[in-house]
C-alpha positions as CSV (number, residue, x, y, z in Angstrom):
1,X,0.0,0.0,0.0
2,X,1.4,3.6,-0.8
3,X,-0.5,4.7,2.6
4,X,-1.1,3.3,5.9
5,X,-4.8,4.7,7.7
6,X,-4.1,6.0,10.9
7,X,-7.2,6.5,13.2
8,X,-6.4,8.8,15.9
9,X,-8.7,9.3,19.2
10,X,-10.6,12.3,18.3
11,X,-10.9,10.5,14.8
12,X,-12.5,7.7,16.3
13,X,-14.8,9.7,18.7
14,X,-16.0,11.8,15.5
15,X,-17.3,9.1,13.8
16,X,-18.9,7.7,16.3
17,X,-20.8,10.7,17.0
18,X,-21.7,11.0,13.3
19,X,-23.1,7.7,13.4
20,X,-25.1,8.7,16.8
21,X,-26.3,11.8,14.8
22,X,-27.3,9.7,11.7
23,X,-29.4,7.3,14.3
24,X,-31.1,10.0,16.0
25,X,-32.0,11.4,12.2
26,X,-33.4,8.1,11.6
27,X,-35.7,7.9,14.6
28,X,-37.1,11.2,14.6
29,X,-37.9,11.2,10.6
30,X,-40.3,7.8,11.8
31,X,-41.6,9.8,14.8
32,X,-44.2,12.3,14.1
33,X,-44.3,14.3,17.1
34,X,-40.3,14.5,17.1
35,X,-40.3,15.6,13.6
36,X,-42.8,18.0,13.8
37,X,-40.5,20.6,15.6
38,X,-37.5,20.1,13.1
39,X,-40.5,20.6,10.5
40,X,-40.5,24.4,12.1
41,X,-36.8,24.6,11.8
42,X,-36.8,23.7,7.9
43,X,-39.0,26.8,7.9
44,X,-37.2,29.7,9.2
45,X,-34.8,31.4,6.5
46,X,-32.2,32.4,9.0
47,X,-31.8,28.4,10.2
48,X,-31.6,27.2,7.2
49,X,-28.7,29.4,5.6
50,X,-26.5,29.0,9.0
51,X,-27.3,25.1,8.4
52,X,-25.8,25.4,4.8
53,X,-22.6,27.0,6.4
54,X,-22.3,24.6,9.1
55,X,-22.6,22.0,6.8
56,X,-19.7,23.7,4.6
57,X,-17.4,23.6,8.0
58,X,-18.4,20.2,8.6
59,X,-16.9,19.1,5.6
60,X,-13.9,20.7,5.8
61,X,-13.9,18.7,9.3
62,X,-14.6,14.9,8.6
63,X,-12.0,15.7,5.1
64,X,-9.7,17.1,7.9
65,X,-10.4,13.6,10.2
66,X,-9.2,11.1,7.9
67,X,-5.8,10.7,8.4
68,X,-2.6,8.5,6.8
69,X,0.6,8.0,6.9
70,X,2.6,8.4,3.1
71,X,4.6,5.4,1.5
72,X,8.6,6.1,1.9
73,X,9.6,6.5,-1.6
74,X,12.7,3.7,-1.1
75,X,11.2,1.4,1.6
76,X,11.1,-2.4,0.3
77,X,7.9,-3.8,-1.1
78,X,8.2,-6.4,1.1
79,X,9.2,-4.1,4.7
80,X,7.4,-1.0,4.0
81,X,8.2,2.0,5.8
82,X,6.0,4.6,6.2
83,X,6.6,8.3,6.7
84,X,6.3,10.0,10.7
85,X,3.6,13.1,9.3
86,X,0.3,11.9,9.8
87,X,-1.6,14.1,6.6
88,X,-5.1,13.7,5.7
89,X,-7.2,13.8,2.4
90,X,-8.1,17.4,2.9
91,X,-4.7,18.2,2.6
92,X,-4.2,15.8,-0.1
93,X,-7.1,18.0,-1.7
94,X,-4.8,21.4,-0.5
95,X,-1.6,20.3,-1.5
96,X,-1.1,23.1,-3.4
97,X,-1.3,25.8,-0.3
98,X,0.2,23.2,2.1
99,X,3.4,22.7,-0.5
100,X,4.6,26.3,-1.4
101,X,5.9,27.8,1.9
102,X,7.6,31.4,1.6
103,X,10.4,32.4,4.0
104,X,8.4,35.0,5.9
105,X,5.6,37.5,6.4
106,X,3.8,38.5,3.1
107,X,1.1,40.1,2.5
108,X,-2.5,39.2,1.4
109,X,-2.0,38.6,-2.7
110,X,1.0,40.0,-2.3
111,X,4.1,39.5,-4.8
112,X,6.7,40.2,-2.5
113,X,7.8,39.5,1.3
114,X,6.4,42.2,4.2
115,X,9.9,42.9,5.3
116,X,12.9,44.5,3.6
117,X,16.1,42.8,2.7
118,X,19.7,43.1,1.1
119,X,19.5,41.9,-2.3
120,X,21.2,41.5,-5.4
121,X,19.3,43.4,-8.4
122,X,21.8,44.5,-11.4
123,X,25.0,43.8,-9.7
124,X,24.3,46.2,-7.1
125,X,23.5,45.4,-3.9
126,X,20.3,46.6,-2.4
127,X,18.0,46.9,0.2
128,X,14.5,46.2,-1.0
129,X,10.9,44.1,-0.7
130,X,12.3,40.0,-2.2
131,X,10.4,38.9,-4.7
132,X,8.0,35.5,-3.4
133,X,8.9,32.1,-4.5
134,X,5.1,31.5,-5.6
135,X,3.1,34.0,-4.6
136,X,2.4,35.8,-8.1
137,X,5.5,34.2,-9.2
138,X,3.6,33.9,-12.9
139,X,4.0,37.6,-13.2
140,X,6.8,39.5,-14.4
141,X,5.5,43.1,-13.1
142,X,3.8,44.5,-10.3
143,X,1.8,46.8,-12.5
144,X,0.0,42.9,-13.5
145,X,-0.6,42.0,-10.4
146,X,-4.2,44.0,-10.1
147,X,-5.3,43.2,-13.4
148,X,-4.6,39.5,-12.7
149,X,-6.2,39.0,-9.4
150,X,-9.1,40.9,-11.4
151,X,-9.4,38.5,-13.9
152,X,-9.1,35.9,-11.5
153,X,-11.8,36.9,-9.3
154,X,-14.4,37.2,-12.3
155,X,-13.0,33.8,-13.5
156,X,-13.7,32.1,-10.1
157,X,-17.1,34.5,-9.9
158,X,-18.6,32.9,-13.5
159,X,-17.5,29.3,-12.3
160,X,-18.7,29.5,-8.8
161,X,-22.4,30.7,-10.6
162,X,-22.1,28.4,-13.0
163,X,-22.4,25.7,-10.8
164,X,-24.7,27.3,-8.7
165,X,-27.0,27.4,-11.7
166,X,-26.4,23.7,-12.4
167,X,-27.4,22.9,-9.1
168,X,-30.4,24.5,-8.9
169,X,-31.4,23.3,-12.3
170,X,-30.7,19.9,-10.6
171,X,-32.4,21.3,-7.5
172,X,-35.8,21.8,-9.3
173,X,-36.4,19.2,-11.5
174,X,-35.8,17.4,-8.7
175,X,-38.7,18.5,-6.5
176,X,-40.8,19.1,-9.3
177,X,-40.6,15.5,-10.5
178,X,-41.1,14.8,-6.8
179,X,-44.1,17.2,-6.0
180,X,-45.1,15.8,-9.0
181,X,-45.8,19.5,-11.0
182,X,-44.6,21.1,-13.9
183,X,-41.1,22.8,-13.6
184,X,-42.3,26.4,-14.2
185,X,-44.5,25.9,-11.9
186,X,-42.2,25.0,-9.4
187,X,-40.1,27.7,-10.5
188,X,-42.7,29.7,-10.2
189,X,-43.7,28.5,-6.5
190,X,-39.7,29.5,-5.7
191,X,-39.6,33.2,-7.4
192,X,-42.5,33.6,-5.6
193,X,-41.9,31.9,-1.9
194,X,-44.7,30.0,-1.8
195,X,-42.6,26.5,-1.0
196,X,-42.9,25.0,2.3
197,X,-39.3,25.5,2.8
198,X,-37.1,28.8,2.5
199,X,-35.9,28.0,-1.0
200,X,-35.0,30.9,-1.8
201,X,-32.7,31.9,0.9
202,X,-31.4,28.4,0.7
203,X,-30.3,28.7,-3.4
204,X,-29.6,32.4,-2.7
205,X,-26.8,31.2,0.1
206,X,-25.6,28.3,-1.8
207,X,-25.3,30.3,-4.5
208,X,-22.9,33.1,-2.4
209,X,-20.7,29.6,-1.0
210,X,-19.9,28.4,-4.5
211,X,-19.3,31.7,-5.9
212,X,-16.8,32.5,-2.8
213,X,-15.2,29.3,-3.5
214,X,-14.6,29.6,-7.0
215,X,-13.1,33.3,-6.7
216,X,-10.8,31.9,-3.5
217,X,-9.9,28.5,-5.7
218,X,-8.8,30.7,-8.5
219,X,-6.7,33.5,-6.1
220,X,-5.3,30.3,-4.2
221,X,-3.5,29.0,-7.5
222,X,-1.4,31.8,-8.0
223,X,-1.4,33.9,-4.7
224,X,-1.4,33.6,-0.8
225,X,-4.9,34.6,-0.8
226,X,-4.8,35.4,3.4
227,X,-0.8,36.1,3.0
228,X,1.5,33.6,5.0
229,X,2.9,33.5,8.9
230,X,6.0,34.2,10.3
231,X,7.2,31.0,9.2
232,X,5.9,31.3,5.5
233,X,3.2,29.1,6.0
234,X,-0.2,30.0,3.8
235,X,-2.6,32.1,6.4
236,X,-5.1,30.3,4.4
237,X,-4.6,26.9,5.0
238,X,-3.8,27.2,9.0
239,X,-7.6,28.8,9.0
240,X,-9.0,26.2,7.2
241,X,-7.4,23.3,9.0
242,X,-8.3,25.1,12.3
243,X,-11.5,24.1,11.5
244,X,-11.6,20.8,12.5
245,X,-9.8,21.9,15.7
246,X,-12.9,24.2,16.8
247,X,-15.3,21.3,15.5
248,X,-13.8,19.2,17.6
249,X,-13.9,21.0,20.8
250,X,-17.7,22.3,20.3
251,X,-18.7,19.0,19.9
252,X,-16.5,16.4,21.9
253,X,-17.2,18.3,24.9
254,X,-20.8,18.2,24.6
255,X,-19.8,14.2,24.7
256,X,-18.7,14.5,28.7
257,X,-21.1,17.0,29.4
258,X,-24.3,15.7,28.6
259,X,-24.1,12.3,30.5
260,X,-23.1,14.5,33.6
261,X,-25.9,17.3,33.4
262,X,-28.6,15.3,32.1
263,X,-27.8,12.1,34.8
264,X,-27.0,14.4,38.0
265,X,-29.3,17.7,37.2
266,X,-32.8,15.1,37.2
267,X,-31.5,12.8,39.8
268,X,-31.0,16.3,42.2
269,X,-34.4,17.6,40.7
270,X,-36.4,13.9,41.3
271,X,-35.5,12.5,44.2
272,X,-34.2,15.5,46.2
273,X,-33.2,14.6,49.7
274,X,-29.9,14.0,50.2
275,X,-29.5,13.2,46.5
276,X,-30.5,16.3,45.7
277,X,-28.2,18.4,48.6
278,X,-25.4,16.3,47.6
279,X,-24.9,17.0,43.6
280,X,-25.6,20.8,44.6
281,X,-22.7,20.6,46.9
282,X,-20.7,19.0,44.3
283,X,-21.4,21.3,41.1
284,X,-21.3,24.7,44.2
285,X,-17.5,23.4,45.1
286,X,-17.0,22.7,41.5
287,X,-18.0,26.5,40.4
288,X,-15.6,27.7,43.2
289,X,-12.9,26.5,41.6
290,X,-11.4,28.5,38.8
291,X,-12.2,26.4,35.8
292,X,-9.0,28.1,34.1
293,X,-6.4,26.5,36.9
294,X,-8.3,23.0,36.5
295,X,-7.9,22.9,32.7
296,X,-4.1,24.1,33.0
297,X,-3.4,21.4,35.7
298,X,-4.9,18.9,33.2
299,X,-2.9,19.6,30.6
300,X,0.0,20.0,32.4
301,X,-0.5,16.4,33.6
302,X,-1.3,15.3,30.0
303,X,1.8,16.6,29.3
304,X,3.9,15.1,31.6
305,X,2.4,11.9,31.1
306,X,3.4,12.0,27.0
307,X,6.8,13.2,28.3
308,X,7.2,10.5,30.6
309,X,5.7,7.7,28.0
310,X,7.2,8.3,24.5
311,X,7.0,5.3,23.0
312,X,2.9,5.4,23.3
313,X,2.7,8.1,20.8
314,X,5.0,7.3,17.8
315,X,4.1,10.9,15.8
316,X,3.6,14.4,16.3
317,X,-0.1,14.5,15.4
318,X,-0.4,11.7,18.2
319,X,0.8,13.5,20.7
320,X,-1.4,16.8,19.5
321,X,-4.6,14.6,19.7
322,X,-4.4,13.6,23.1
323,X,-3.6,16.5,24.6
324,X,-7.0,18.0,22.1
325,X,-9.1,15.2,23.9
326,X,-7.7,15.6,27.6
327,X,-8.7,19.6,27.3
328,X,-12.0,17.9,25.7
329,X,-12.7,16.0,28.4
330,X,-11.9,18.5,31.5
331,X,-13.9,21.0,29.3
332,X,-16.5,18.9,29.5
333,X,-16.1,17.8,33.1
334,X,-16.1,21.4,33.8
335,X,-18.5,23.1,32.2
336,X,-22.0,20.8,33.0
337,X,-23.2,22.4,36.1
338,X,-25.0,25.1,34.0
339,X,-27.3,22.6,32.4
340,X,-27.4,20.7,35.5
341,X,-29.1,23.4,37.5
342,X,-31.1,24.2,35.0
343,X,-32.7,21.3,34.4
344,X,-33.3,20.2,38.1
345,X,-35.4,23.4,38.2
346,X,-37.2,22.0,35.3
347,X,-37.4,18.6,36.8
348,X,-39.1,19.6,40.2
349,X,-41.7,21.5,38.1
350,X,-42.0,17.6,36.5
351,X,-42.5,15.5,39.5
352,X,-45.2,17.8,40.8
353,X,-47.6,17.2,37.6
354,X,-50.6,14.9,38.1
355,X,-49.4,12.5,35.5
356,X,-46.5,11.7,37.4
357,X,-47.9,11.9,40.9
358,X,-50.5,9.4,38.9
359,X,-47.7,7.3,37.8
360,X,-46.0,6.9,41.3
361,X,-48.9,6.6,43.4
362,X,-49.5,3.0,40.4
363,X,-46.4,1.5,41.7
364,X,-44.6,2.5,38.4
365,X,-40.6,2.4,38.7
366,X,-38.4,5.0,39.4
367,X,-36.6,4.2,36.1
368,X,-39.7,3.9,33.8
369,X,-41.3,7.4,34.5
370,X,-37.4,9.3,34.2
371,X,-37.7,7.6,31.3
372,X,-41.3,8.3,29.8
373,X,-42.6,11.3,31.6
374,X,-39.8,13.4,32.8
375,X,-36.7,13.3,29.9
376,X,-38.9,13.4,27.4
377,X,-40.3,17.2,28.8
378,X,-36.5,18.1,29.2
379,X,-35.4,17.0,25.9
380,X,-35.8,20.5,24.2
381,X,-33.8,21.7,26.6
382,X,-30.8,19.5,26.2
383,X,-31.2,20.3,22.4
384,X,-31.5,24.2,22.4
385,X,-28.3,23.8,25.5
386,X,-26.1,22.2,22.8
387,X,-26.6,24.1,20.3
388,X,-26.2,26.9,22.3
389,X,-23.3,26.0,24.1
390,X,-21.1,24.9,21.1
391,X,-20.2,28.7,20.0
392,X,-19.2,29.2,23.8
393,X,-16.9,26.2,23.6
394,X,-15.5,27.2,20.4
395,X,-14.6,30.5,21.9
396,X,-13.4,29.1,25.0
397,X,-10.4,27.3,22.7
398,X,-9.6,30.7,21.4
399,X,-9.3,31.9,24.8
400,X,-7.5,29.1,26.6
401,X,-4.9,28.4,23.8
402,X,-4.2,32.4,24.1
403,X,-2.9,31.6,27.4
404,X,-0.8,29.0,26.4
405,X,-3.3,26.4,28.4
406,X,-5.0,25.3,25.3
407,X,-4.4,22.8,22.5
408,X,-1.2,21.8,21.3
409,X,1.5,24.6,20.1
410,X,1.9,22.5,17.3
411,X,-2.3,21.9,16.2
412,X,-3.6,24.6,14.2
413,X,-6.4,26.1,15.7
414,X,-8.0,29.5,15.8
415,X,-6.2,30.3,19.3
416,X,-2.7,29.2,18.1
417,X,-3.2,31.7,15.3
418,X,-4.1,34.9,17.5
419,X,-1.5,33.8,20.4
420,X,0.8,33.8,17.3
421,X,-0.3,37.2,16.0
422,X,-0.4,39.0,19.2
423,X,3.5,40.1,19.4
424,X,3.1,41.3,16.1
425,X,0.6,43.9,16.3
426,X,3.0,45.6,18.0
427,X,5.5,45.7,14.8
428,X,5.6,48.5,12.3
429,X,4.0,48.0,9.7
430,X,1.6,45.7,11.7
431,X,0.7,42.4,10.2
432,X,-3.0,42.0,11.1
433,X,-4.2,39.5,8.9
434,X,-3.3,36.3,10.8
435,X,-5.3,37.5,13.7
436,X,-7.6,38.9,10.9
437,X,-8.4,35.6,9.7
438,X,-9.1,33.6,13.0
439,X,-11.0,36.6,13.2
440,X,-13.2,35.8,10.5
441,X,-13.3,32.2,10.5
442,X,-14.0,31.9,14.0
443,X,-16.8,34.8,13.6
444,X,-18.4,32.7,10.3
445,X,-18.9,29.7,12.4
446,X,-19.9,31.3,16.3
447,X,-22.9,33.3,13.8
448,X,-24.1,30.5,12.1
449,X,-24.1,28.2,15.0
450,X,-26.0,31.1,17.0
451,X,-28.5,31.5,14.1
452,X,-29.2,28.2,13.8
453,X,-29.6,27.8,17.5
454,X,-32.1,30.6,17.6
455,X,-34.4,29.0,15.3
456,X,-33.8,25.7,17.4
457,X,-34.8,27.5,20.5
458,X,-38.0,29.1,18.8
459,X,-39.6,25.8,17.1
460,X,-38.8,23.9,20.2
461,X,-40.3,26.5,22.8
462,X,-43.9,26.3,22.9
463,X,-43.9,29.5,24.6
464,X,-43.0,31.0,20.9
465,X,-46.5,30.1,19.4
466,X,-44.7,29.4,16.1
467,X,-43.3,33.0,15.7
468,X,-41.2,33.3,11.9
């Protein structure tokens, strides 16, 4: 084989949860009164385009989750020997950003490096702005360089439309063969808004994806579209492989802290007691300690522990991904007692309910009405918590890798990149665009995950009365 898989633990853990998503897809599309509050969502514009660029960042995530190992060029067929970089197909599909390092600072589609140097231009020695190795290295002028990137732009723009157009032609011969009506009358439906579903927000948002991917495909090939780092690594492809990185925290977390908030905040709310004094003790102590000094003591162990053991983690990306799932995990250990409280409050509203009282007083178990009468009341709000909660966990990495408690120096992740960008605001002229486009990343995925949680919230509260 020219490749050897390698599965690491967040790789593993992603997966799985896709598969838990795809099962709980399946049971509520065969479950009327689960659907019918997803139905809602499917109805709000706003949802549904923050769902379009979720699912764009999702992409970018799984791509960004299958890993390998490369072939050595001149190991034995019979003994291969595989390289120690762990890559994955996303940057097999990237190669061309991930393979033309510069030697420093540039520049968005810039032709030249950020800083000056002493070169050698006609036999005389100068000092001067270098020339990049690929960054508009097709050009022989600067005066081109504007024109090009022009040219470029409306290149990318036509083919980004043009399959926007294909789609939707796709698109609506497929629901009218399915609605069963004539395609202009479909088409019709959609100019006019008349479709059961925000179609026209949906093509409209599409529509702005591919045509931003075309124009950023075609800049990509000849320029550093977001400039490079201080290393000369493409500004482009750290953002887009910090993806996976703030993907990963948002949702992993959720992993270790529903079990805890769901389990302890209705035990505390239904049986109350000592049950209940005890898990308020627990998550009071646990909100008196600085959540900060746990995680740092975590990691710090983490790291000691891959210090200590080096022959458990044969590669750099190894060592990376267990120190991204221990801050995972003491994120999530650390961050339940919100939902907890919230629903134990919820929960002794439950218990007092004549149907339950009804249920008790018939000998039914303990177990039987958590299960049928008081979860099921509770489950919109372990849905809207999620949702809600992911944008503060993806901001939370930001924050904690700025202190240097965070992931791994060596993952990208949006925090890496403004903890690397922070010295150099202070330089002259400033280079702003690493922080710039954590910036905007980071800001693209926190908005549509708060969008689409606000439509969330508002089909599952009943209290909203089906407010657009």
């Amino acid at each position: 084989m020219n490749m050897q898989p390698v599965v690491l633990w967040t790789d593993a853990l992603i997966f799985l949860l896709l598969a838990a998503v795809a099962t709980l897809v399946w049971t509520i599309r065969r479950q009327e009164h689960l659907r019918a509050p997803w139905v809602e969502v499917r109805r709000r514009p706003m949802a549904m385009a923050a769902v379009l660029v979720l699912g764009a960042f999702v992409v970018v995530g799984l791509l960004d989750s299958l890993h390998y190992r490369e072939r050595l060029p001149d190991s034995p067929a019979d003994a291969p020997q595989y390289s120690v970089e762990v890559r994955s197909v996303f940057d097999a599909l990237v190669s061309g950003l991930r393979e033309r390092p510069e030697k420093t600072y540039s520049a968005p589609l810039a032709m030249q490096l950020y800083t000056k140097e002493f070169i050698e231009r006609d036999g005389v020695t100068v000092r001067d702005y270098p020339r990049l190795k690929f960054g508009g290295a097709h050009l022989t002028e600067a005066h081109e360089r504007l024109p090009d990137i022009a040219r470029r732009s409306l290149v990318g723009l036509s083919q980004g439309a043009s399959a926007g157009l294909l789609l939707f032609g796709l698109l609506a011969g497929w629901q009218a063969r399915r609605t069963q009506v004539a395609i202009g009358s479909w088409l019709e439906d959609w100019a006019k808004g008349a479709l059961d579903w925000p179609a026209r927000t949906m093509v409209g948002m599409l529509l702005l994806l591919l045509i931003l991917i075309g124009v950023v495909m075609q800049l990509a090939s000849g320029y550093h579209v977001l400039g490079t780092d201080k290393v000369g690594q493409d500004v482009l492809y750290i953002s887009l492989k910090s993806i996976r990185t703030g993907l990963v925290i948002g949702t992993l977390t959720t992993l270790v802290t529903l079990p805890l908030a769901i389990g302890l905040g209705i035990a505390a709310g239904y049986f109350r007691g000592w049950v209940d004094d005890l898990i308020q003790y627990v998550y009071t102590v646990l909100n008196s300690i600085p959540g900060v000094l746990l995680i740092a003591a975590a990691v710090l162990i983490v790291q000691l522990y891959i210090e200590s053991n080096p022959g458990l983690f044969d590669t750099a990306a190894a060592r990376a991904d267990i120190r991204l799932l221990a801050l995972c995990l003491i994120m999530g250990v650390t961050s339940w007692t919100g939902l907890a409280r919230l629903l134990r409050g919820e929960t002794l509203k439950l218990r007092t309910l004549d149907y339950v009282e009804a249920a008790r007083a018939f000998g039914v178990s303990h177990g039987r009405i958590l299960g049928r009468h008081i979860f099921p009341n509770l489950f919109h709000l372990v849905l809207i918590a999620i949702v809600l909660d992911f944008s503060g966990l993806v901001l939370a990495e930001a924050v904690l890798s700025y202190v240097g408690v965070g992931v791994d120096p060596a993952m990208h992740s949006w925090g890496n990149m403004i903890n690397g960008a922070r010295l150099e605001l202070a330089r002259e002229p400033v280079v702003w665009w690493q922080l710039g486009a954590a910036f905007v990343f980071m800001f693209a995925l926190v908005l549509s995950a708060n969008l689409f949680a606000d439509g969330v919230r508002d089909a599952f509260d009943p209290r909203m009365g089906g407010r657009q």
